[in-house]
C-alpha positions in Angstrom: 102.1 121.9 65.0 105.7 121.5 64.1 107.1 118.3 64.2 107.7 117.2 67.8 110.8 114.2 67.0 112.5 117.5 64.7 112.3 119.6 67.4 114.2 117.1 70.0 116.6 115.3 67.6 117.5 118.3 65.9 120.6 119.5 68.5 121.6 115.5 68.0 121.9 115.7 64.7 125.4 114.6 63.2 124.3 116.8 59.0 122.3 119.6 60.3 121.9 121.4 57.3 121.3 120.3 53.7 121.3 122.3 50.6 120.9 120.6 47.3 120.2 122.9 43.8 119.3 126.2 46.0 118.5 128.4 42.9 116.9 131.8 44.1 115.3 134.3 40.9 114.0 137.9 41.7 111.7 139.5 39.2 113.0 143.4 38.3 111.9 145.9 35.9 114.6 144.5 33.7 113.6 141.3 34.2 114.4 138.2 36.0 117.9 138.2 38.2 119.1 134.7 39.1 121.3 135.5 42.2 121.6 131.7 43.4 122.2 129.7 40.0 122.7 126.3 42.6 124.1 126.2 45.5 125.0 122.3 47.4 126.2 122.7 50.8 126.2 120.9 54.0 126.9 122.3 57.4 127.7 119.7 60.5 126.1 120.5 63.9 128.9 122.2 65.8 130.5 123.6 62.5 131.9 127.2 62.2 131.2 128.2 58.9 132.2 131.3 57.2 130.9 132.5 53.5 133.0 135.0 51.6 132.8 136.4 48.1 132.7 139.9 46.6 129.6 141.8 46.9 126.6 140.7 45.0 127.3 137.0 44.8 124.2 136.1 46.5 125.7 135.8 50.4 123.2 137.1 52.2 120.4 136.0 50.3 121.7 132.2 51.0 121.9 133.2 54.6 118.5 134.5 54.8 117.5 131.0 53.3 119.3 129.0 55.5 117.6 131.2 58.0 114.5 130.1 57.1 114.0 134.2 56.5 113.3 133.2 52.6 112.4 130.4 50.4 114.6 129.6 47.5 113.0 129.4 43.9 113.8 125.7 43.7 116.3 123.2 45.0 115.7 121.3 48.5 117.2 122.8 51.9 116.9 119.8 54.6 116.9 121.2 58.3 117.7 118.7 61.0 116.7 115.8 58.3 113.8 117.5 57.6 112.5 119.1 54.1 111.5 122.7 54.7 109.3 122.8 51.9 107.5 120.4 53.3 106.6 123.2 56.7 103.6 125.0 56.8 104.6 129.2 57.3 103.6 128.5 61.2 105.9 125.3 61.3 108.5 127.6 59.7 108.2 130.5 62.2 107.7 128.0 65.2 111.1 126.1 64.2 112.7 129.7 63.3 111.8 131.2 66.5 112.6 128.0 68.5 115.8 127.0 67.3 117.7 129.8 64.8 119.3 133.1 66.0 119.8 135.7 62.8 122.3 138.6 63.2 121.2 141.2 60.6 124.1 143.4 59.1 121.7 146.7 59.7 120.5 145.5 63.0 117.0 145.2 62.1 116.2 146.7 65.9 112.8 147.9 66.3 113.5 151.9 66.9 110.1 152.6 69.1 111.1 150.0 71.1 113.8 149.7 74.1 117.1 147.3 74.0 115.1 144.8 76.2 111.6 145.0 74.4 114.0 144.7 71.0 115.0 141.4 72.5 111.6 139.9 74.1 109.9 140.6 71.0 111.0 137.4 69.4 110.1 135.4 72.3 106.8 137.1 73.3 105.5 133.8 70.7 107.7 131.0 72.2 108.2 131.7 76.3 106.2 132.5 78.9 106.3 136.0 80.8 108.7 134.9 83.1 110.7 132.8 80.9 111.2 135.2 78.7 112.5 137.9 81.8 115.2 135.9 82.7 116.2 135.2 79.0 116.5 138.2 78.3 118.3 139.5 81.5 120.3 136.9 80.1 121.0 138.1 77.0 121.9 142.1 78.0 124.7 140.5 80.5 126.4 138.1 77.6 127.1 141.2 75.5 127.4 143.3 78.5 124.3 145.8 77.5 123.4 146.3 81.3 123.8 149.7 81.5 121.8 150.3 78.0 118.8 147.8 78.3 115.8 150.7 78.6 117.5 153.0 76.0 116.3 152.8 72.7 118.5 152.0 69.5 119.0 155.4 68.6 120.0 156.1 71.3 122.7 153.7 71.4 126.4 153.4 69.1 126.8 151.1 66.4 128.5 148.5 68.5 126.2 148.4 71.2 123.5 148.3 68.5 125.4 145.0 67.2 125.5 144.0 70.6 121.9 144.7 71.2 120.9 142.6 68.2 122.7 139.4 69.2 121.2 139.6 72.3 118.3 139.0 70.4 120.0 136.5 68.2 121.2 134.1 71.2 118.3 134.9 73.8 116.6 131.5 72.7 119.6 129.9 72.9 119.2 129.1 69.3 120.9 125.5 68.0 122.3 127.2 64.6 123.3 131.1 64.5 123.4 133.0 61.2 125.7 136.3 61.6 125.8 138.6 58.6 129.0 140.7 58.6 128.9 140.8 62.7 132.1 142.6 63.2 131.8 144.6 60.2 131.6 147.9 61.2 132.8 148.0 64.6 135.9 149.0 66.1 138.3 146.8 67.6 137.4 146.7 70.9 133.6 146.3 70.2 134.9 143.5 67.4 137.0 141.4 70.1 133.6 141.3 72.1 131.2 140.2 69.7 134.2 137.9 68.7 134.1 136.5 72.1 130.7 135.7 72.2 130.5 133.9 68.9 133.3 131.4 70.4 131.7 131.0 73.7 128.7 130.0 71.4 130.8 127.5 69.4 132.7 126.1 72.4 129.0 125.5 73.9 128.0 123.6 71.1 126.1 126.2 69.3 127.0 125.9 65.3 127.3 129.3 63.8 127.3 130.0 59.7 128.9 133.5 59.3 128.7 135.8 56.3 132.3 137.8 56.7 135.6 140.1 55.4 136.7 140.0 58.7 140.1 138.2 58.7 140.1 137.9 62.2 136.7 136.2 62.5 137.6 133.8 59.5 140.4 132.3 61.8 137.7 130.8 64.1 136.3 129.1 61.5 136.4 125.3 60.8 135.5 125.7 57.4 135.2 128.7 54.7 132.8 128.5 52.0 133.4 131.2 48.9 130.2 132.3 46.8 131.1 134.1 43.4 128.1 134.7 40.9 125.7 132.6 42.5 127.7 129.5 42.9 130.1 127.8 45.6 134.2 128.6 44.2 135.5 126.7 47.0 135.3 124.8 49.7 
């Protein structure tokens, strides 16, 4: 069972996340590719923070870690004063499901399955039936998805696709949400919504950590965090 004080003290939490000596090595037929070479970084609850950096320099990988969607090769990430290492994979999945929302840049939406199923899914392990109903009417009204919630995502644009996968994201009103590139290939209009809901988020409390070009996004930030060749530049 995850641990019952984490759970409840982790909203109250004044250092919510803790990274110290992240280091992150995948094996490839040329060999071994270091892509976090140590990362220390610490993220207050209620923080916007927004990672840049070119391509490559290990970005979304250190999201996906954060996001308790990976484990780093070494190095100790604390979560809500807690070591993750220390989690079982249930305790890992429980706290994930419970408490973190993850924006993936391709969507990641489940193509067999409608915009509401896309967004129970998650929640089918956490809620019960009715619970998860009204969550998830919810959701499709935040991003304003009414109109789309029993098509599937092909049948649906890239923005409303984005759209559709932040629902998912926010549905358990998560206490940390990771975005990768959320506005990065929408157009305008589509990009001042999803824009909007990110700072109705924030202004709620919720503490968002953002992987983004998007100049427009970066403004809303209360910090920006640059990544080049596996390593924070600046801070």
């Amino acid at each position: 069972m995850v641990n019952r004080r984490f759970r409840t003290s982790l909203p109250n939490m004044e250092q919510l996340v803790s990274l110290r000596g992240i280091r992150k090595t995948f094996s490839a037929y040329s060999g071994q590719t270091e892509v976090l070479r140590g990362i220390d970084l610490d993220i207050d609850a209620g923080e916007w923070l927004s990672i840049i950096g070119p391509s490559g320099a290990g970005k979304t990988t250190l999201l996906k870690i954060m996001g308790l969607l990976d484990e780093p090769t070494s190095g100790v990430y604390r979560l809500g004063g807690t070591e993750v290492g220390q989690w079982s994979m249930v305790e890992r999945q429980l706290v994930r499901l419970r408490s973190i929302g993850f924006v993936f840049q391709d969507y990641s939406l489940i193509p067999d399955l409608s915009v509401s199923e896309n967004i129970e899914l998650p929640l089918t392990f956490t809620s019960k039936r009715l619970s998860r109903k009204r969550l998830v009417r919810e959701a499709v009204l935040r991003v304003g998805l009414e109109q789309r919630e029993g098509y599937r995502p092909g049948q649906l644009s890239g923005g409303q696709q984005q759209r559709a996968a932040l629902a998912r994201a926010i549905a358990n009103n998560p206490t940390i949400l990771f975005a990768d590139e959320p506005t990065g290939s929408l157009d305008n209009s589509t990009s001042e919504h999803v824009m909007g809901i990110l700072r109705g988020l924030h202004d709620a409390g919720t503490t968002i950590c953002t992987v983004t070009h998007d100049e427009k996004l970066l403004s809303y930030a209360s910090r920006v965090l640059e990544i080049r060749d596996g390593l924070v530049a600046t801070q």
